[in-house]
PAZAGU-102164 format. One record per residue: x, y, z of N, C-alpha, C, CB in turn; residue in one letter. Coordinates in steps of 0.1 Angstrom, whole numbers, plus 5000, padded with zeros to 4 digits. Atoms other than C-alpha are relative to their C-alpha. Last residue first. Glycine has a CB too. Layout:
BEGIN
XYZXYZXYZXYZa
...
end
This chain:
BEGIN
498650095000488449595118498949884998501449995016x
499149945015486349915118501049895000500850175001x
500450055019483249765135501050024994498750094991x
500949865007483449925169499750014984500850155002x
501049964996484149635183499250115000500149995006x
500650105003486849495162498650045004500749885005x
500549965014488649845165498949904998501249994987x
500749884998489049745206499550054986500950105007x
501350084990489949385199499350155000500549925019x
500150065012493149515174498349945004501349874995x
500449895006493849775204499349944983501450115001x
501049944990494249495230499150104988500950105016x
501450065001495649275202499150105010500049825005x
500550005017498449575194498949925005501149934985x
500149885000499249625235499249994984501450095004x
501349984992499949275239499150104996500250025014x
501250105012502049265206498750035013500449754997x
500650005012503749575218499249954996500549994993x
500849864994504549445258499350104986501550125008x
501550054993505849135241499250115002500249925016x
500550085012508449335216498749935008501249894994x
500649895009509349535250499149974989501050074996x
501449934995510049205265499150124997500150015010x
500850125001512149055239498950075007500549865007x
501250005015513649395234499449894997500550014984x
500849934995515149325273498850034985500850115007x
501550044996516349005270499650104998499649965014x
500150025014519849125255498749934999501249924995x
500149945009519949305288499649974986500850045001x
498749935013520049015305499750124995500249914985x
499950045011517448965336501150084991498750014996x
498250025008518849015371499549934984501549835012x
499650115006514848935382501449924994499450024993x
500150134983515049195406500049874990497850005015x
499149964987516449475381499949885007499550115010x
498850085002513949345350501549965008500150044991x
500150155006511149345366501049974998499449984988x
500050004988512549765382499549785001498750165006x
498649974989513149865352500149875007499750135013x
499350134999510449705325500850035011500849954988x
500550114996508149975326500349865006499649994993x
499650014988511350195323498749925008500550145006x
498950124999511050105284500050005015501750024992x
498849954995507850335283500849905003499950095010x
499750094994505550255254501150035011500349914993x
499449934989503850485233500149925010499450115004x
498949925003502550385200500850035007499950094996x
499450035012500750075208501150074998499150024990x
498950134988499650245245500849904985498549835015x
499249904994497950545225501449925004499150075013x
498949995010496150295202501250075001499650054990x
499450165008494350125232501350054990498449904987x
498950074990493650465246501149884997499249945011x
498849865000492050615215501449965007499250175010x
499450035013489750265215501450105000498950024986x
499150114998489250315255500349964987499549905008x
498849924991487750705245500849845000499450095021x
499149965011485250505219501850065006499150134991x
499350115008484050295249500850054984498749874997x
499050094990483750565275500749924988499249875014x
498849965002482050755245501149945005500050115002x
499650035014479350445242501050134998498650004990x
500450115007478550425275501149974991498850014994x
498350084994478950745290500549904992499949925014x
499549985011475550885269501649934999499950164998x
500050105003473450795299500949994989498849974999x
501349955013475251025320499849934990500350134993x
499449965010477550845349498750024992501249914994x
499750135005475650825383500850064989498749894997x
498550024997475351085409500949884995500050005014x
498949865000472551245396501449975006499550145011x
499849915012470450955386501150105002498650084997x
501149875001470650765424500750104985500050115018x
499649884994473650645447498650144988502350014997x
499049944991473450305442499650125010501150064993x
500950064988471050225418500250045010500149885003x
501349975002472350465392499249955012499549954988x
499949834996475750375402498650025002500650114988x
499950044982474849965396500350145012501749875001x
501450094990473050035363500449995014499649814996x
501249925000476050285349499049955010499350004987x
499349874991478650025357499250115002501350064994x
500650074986476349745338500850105013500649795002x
501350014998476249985307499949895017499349944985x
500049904998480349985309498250075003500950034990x
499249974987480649645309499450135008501550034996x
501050054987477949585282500450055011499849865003x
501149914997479649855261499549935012499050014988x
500349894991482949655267499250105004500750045000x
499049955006482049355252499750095011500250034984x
500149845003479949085272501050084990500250065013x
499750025018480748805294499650154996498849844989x
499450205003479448805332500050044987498649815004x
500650035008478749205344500949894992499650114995x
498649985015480549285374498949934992502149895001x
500949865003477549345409500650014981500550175013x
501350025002478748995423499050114987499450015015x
499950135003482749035420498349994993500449905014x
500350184993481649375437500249874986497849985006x
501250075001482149705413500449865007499649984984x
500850024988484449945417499049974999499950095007x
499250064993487149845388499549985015501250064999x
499950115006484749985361500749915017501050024982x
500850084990484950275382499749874997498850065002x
499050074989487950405363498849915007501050125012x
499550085005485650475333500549895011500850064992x
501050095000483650755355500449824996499050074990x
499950024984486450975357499049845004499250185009x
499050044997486850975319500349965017500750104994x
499850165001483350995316501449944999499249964987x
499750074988483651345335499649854996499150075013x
500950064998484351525305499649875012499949984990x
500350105006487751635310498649995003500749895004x
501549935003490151955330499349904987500150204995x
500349895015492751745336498950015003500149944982x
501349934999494751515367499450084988500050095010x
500649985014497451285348498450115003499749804992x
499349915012499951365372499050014992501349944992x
501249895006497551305405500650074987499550135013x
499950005009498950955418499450104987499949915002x
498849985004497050885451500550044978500649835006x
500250045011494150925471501250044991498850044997x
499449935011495150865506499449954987501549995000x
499049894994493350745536501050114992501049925007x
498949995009490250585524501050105007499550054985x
499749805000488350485553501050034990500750095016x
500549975010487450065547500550184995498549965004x
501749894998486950025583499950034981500450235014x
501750104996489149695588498850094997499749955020x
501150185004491549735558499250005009500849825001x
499750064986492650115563499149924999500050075013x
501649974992492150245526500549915010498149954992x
499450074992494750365499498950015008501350035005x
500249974990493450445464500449935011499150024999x
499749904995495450445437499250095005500550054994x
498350044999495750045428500250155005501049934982x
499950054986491850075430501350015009499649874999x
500050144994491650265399500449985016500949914991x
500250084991490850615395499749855003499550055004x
499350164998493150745369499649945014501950015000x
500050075012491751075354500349874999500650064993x
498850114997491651255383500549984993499949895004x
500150105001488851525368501249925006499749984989x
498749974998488151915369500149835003500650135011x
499749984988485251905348501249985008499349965005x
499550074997483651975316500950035013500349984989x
498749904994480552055311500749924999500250075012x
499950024984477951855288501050085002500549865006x
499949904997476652025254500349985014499050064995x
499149934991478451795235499750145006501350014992x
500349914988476651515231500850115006499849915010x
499249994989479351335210498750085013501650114995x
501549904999476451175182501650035018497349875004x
500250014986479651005163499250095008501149995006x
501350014997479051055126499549965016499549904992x
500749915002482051225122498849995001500250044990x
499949914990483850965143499750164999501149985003x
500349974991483150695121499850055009500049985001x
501450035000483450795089499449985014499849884991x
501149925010486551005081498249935001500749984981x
499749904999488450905114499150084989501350005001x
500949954991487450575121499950124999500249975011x
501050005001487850495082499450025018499749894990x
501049885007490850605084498949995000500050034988x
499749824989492250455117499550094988502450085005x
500749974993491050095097499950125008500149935005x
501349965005492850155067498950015013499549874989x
500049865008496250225089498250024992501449994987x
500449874991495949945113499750114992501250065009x
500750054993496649615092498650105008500949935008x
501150105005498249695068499149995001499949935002x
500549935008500549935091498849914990501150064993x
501550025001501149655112499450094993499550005013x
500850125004504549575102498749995004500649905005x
499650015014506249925097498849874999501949974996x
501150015004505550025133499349914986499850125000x
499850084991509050015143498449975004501150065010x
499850145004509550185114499649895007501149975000x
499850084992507150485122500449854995498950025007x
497949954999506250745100501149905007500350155012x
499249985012502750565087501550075005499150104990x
500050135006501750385122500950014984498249974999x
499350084995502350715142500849844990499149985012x
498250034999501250905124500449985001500850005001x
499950025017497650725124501650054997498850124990x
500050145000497850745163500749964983498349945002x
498650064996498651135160499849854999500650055016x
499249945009495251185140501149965000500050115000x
499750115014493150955160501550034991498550024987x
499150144992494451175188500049934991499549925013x
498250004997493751485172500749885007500450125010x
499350035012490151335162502050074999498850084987x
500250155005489251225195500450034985498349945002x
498750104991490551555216499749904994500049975017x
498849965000488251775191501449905000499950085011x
499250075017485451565191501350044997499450054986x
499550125003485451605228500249944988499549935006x
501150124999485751975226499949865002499450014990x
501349924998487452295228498949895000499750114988x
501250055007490652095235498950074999499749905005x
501450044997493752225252498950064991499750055014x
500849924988495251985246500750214996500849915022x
501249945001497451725232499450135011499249905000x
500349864993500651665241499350054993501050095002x
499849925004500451275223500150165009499349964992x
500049995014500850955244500350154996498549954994x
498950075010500950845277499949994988500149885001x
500050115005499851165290500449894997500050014996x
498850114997500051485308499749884998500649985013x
500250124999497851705286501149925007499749964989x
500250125006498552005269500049935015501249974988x
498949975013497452375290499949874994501850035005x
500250124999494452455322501050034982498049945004x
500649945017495352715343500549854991501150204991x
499550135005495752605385499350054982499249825012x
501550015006495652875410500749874993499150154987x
500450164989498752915435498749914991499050075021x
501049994989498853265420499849885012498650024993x
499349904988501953215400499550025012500150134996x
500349895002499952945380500950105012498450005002x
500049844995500552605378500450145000500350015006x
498549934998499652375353499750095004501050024991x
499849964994496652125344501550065003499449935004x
499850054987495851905319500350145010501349885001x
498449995000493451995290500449955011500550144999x
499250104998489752005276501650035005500049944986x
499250065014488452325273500749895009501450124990x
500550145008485552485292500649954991499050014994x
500350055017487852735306499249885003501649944990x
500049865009488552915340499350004987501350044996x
498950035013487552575359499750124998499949884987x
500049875012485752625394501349974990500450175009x
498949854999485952285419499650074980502549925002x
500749894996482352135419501050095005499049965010x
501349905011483351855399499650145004498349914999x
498649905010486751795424499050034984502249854995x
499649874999483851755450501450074991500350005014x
500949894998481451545433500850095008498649975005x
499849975014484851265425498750124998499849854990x
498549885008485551325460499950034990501549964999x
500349904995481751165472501450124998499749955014x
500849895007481850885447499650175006498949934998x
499449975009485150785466498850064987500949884999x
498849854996483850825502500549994984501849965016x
500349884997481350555486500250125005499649995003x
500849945014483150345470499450115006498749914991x
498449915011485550315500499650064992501249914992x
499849834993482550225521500650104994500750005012x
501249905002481549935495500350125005498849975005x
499849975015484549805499499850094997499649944992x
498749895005485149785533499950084991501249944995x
500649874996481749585535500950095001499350005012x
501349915007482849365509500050085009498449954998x
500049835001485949265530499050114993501150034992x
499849944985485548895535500350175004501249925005x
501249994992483948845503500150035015499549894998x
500150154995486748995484498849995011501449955007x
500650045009487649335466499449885004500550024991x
501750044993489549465495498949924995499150105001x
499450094990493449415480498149965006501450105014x
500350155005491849655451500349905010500949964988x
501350055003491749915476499449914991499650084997x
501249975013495349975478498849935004500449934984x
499850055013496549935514499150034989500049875002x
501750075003496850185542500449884985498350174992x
500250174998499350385560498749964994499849965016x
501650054993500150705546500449915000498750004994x
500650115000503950855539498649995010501149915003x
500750094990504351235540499849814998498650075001x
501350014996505851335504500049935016499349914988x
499350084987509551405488498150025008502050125011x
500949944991508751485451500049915010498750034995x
500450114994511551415425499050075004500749925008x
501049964997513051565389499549875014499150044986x
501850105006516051445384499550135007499349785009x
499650045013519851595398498949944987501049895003x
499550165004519251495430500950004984498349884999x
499650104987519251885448500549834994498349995013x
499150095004519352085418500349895012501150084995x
499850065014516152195415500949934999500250074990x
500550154999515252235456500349934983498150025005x
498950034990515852625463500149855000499750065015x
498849905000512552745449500849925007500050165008x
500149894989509852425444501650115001499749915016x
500949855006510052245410499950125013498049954996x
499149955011512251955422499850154996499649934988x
499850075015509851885453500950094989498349994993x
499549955008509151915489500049974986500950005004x
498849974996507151845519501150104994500549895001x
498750025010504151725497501250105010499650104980x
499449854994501451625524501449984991500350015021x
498749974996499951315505500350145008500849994987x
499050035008496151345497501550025008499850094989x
499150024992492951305516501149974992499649915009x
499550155006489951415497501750035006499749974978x
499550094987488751725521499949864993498950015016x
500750095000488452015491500949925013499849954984x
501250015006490052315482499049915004500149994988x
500749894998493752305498498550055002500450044994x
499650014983494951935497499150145007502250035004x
501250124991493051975463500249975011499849864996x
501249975002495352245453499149925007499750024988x
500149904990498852085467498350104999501550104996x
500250074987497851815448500050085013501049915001x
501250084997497451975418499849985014500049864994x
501349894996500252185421498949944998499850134993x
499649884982502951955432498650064999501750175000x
499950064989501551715401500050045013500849944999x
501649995001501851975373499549935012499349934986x
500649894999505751995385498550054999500550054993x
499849994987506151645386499850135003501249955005x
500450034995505151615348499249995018500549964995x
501149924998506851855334498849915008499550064985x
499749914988510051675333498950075006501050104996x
500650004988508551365319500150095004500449945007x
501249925001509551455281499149935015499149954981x
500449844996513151535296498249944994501150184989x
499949915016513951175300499250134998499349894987x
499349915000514751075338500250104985501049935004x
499650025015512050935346500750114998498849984989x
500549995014510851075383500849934989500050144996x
499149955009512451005417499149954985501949935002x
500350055014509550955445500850044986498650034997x
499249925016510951015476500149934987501850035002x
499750075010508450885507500550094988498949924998x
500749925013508550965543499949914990500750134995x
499850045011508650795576499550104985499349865001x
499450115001508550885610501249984986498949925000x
500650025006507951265604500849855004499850084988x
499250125008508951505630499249894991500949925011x
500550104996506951855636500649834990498550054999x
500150025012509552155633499149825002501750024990x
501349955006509752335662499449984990499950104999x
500850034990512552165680498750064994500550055013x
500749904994514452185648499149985007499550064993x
498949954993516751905639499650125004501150014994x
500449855001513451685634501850065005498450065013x
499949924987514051315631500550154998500949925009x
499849815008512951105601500050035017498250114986x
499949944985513150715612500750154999500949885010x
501150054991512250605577501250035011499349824998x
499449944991513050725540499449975019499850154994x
500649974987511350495514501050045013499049885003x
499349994989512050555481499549955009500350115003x
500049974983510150475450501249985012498949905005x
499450074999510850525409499850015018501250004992x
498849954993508950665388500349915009499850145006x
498949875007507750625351500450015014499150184990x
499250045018506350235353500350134999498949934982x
500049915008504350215391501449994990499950125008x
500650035015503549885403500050124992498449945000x
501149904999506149945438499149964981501050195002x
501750065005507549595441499550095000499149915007x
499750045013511949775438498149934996501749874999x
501050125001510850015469499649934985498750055007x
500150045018514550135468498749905006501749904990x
499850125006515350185510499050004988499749895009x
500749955012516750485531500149844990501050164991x
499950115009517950475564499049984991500249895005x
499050094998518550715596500249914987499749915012x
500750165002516551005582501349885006499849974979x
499150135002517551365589499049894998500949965013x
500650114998514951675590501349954993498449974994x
499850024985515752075593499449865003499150145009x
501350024988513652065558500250055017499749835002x
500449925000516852195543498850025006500150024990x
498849924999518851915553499550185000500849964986x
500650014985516151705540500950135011500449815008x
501150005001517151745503499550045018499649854993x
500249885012521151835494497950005004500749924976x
499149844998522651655531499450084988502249994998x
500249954986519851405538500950174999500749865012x
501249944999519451305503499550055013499149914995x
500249915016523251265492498550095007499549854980x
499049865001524251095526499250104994501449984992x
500550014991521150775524500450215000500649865011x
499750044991521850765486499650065013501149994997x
501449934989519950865455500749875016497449944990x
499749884989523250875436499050035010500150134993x
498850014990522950515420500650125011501349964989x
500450074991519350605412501049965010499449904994x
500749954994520650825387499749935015499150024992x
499049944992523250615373499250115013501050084989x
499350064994520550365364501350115009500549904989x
500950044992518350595346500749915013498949934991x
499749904995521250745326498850005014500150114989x
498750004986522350395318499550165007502250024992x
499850094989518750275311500950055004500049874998x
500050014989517050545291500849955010499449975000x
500049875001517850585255500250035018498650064991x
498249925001518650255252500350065004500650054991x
499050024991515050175267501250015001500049925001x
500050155000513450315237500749995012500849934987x
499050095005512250695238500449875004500950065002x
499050044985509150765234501349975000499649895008x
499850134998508150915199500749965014500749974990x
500049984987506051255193500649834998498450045009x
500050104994506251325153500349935014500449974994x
499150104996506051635150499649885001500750035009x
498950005009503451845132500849934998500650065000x
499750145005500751755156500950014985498549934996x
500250084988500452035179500849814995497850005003x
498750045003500752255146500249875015501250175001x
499450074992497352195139501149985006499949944998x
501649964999495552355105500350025017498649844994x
500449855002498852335093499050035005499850064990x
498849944988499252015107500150114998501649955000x
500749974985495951895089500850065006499749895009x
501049955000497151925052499350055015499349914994x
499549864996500251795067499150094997501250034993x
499149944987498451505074500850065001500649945005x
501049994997496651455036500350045016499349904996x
500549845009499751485020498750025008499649994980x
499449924999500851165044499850164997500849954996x
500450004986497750965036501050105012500049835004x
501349915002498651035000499449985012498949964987x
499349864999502250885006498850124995501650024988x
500849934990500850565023500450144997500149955016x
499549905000501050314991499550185013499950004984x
500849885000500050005000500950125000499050005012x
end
């Protein structure tokens, strides 16, 4: 197939678009590992007491690499028997220093993050980290050498751990303090009705810019068609510029047009909903909840927060549903229709997802699917491949796995919307 009229036709758009001019590509594990590796080799007990804590008026006796943490761009500390060198400075057992990815298109990350969190610590009573310090704050850039953020440690375990019959009633509680945060970060004030992520403001405020992502720097968006056909758009670039793509083009490419010139012009977006200030990643794995009562203690992990139609908030819930209440077989409309029915019941029309959820949820998880294809981060593998002492000459084996997975997920997702 010849793809150099599908090309003419995508600079056609990039003018229209400069957003999408470039080609956005992660970089490969090469790119990463020694300078990711040396990094880590400086985050020592010494290093982070004398350039980080130091300034707090706070020591630590002993500092330990939490290599089973399930997070894939940063990397966990844990600092423990913190002691105040200022009689007036309240001491902290234990903290936690989360060292970022070290490739610059993270850097912005941990900086949108401080101020989120620090906002919603502020605005609202959902229970987040106490941020101490971070990269981005005055006097604090060059302290590791990375970008980090040094945080309060909580006690509690993820909220998936509950999910069981001996814990239902945990569960449930959790859901419910957690449909009660996702109505108070709706009922925080946005400047704009535009799609985007979040970045701070001189004021302390929060103005809404591109997207922290695993994929394109989109944003910000005037609409949800908007954000669905610039994404299609970058996907599709991806597949034609992209060697390392080269072999599913074929396969992918007719289908991304015809979602893009047929199906997603005729897609009914409802778009006269608001949009709202959103999480964007509430699974269970980032919430923490004290196992016998259920009380969520921290809600975690706030890079990808954005100003979004609140079916992106809504999606995650998929994951808060009882064993009993989960919908048996199915594609993912059903899924997502039996997540509606059990809200609705719940907690009642107004505090359920809007009937329309459904069927964008499930076009938004096609976008996603193709996002994770193109955009892969090699330091997924770190910390697997660290404790395992796997080879290096292993490692494009598993990256190459992590692709194919990622391609049937997104080859299943076209299938169900007809275009494959």
């Amino acid at each position: 197939r010849d793809y150099r009229e599908t090309e003419l036709q995508h600079n056609h758009r990039t003018r229209k678009n400069p957003a999408l001019a470039m080609p956005e590509v992660h970089p490969d594990w090469k790119a990463q590992l020694d300078p990711l590796r040396k990094i880590l080799a400086d985050i020592t007990l010494e290093k982070v007491n004398q350039t980080v804590l130091s300034r707090l008026d706070l020591q630590a006796e002993s500092i330990s690499h939490f290599t089973a943490s399930p997070g894939v761009i940063n990397q966990i500390f844990f600092l423990e028997n913190v002691n105040s060198t200022n009689s007036e400075r309240v001491p902290h057992n234990k903290l936690v220093l989360r060292v970022a990815n070290v490739h610059s298109y993270w850097t912005s990350k941990t900086r949108s993050e401080v101020a989120v969190i620090r906002y919603v610590r502020k605005h609202t009573t959902i229970p987040v980290p106490e941020v101490l310090a971070a990269s981005c704050d005055p006097g604090f850039s060059d302290c590791l050498g990375c970008d980090f953020l040094l945080s309060a440690f909580v006690d509690g375990i993820p909220c998936d751990d509950l999910n069981a019959a001996d814990t239902a009633v945990q569960f449930k509680h959790a859901r419910e303090q957690l449909v009660d945060y996702v109505h108070q970060l709706m009922n925080l004030p946005l400047t704009l009705n535009q799609i985007g992520g979040f970045h701070p403001a001189a004021d302390g405020s929060l103005v809404v810019g591109t997207l922290a992502q695993d994929g394109p720097s989109l944003g910000p968006c005037n609409s949800f068609k908007e954000f669905v056909e610039q994404s299609v758009e970058w996907i599709l670039q991806q597949f034609t510029q992209r060697d390392d793509l080269a072999h599913l083009r074929e396969e992918f490419v007719p289908a991304l047009e015809r979602m893009r010139d047929e199906y997603v012009p005729k897609f009914d977006f409802n778009t006269d909903d608001k949009i709202f200030f959103c999480h964007m990643d509430l699974n269970g794995g980032n919430v923490l909840v004290e196992p016998s009562t259920g009380d969520i203690t921290a809600v975690l992990d706030w890079e990808r927060a954005a100003a979004f139609y609140q079916d992106i908030e809504w999606g995650g819930f998929a994951d808060w549903l009882t064993e009993e209440e989960r919908h048996k077989g199915g594609g993912r409309l059903e899924q997502y229709e039996q997540v509606r029915t059990v809200f609705a019941n719940l907690f009642g029309e107004k505090l359920a997802p809007p009937k329309q959820w459904t069927h964008r949820q499930t076009l938004l998880d096609t976008v996603y699917c193709g996002y994770w294809v193109c955009f892969y981060a090699a330091t997924w593998w770190f910390s697997y491949c660290e404790e395992r002492k796997a080879k290096e000459d292993t490692w494009q084996e598993l990256v190459d796995k992590d692709l194919e997975n990622n391609s049937n997920a997104f080859r299943k997702a076209l299938k169900e919307l007809g275009l494959l």
